[in-house]
N, C-alpha and C positions, 0 to 999 in steps of 0.2 A: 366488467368487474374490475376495480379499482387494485391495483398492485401491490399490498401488502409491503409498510418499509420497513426494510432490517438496519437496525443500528447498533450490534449489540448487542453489549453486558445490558441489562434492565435498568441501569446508571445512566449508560450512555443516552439511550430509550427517553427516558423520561426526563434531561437536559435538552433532547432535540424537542419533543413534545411541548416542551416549553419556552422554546426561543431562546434560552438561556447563551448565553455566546460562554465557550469552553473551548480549549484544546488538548488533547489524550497524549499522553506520551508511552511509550513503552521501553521495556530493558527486558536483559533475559532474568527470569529468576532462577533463582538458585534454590535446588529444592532442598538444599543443607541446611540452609539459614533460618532460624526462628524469630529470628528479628526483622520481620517484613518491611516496617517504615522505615529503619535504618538503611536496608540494603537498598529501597526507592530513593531518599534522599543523597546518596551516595553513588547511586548507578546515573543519575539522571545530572548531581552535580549540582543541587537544590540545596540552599542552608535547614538543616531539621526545623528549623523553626517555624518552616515553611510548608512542609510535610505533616497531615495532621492523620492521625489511626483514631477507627472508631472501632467501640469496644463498647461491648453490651454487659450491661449489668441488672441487677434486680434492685426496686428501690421498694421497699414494704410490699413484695411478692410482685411489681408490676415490671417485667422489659423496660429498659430504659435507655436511650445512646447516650454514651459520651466521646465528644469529638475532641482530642485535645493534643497537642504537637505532639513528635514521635521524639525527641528529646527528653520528654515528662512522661511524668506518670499522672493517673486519672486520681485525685482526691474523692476518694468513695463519698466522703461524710460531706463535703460541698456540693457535691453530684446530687445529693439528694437531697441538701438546702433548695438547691437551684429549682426541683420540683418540687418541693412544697412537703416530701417525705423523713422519715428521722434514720431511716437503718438502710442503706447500702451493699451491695455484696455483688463479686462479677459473677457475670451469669453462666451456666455450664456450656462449654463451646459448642456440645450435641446440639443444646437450645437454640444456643443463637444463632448456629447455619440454618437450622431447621425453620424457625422463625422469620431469619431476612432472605433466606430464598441463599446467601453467599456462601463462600465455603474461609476459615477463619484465614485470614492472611488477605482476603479479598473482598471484606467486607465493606461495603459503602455507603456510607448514609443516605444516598440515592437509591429510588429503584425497588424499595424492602418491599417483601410482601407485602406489609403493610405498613402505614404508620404509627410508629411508636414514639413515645415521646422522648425530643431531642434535647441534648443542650450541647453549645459550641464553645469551647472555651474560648474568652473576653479576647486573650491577645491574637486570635485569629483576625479581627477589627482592625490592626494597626498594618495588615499588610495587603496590597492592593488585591493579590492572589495568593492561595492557596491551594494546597494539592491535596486530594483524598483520592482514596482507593475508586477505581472506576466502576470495580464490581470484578474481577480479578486480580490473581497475584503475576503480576509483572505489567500494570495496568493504572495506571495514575492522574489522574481530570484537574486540570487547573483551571479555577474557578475565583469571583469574585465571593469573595466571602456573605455578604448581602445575601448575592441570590443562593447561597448554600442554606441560611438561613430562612430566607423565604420558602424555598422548597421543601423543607425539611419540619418548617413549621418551629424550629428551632430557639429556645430562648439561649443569650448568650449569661455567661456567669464565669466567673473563676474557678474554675473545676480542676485545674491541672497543678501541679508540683514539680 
């Protein structure tokens, strides 16, 4: 009987499954902080711009991800240009633990229960790596933006502000 491999948050899981090359970083979190991205990019010493939060929303009733640095904020009404929909709204946080399997603060556009439809905001392209959540909070995967893309099924757009 073949060994069962453990890798993991469900992120990290489906990066190894993929060949994907990544490296995890960790810090301790701070269970005070409501600013998750902020306190990653700033424990680990990463420019925010470099640190991307994803955050679920609804785009004419459908889950939607937007990926988009932790400096910015998600432009609802581009988020749902970029899919093809007219009305926007972030999704209830119950939902979107429930939905991607994560808990908010640890949420990763890796790994979700299932796939949802992605978009990665554009300036994530200009940097060789980026950081998203790995699938916990104190937990962070740098990744070539490409294969974030590819894996996630991801169109890119200018979503962020």
């Amino acid at each position: 009987m073949a060994k069962k491999k453990t890798g993991g948050t469900p992120a990290v899981v489906a990066l190894e499954a993929a060949g994907v090359p990544f490296t995890l970083h960790s810090y301790d979190h701070d269970p005070a902080t409501a600013s998750y991205g902020a306190e990653a990019a700033q424990a680990l010493g990463i420019p925010a711009s470099q640190v991307f939060k994803t955050l679920l929303a609804e785009v004419d009733g459908r889950l939607t991800v937007g990926i988009v640095p932790v400096s910015g904020q998600l432009d609802l009404k581009a988020l749902a240009t970029a899919v093809g929909g007219k009305r926007a709204a972030m999704a209830d946080p119950v939902l979107a633990e429930r939905t991607t399997g994560y808990v908010r603060g640890g949420i990763s556009p890796l790994g979700q229960r299932r796939l949802l439809p992605t978009v990665l905001d554009a300036t994530a392209l200009a940097h060789p790596v980026i950081h998203v959540s790995a699938g916990r909070r104190g937990l962070e995967v740098a990744l070539d933006p490409a294969d974030l893309v590819r894996l996630t099924a991801a169109v890119t757009a200018p979503i962020g502000r």
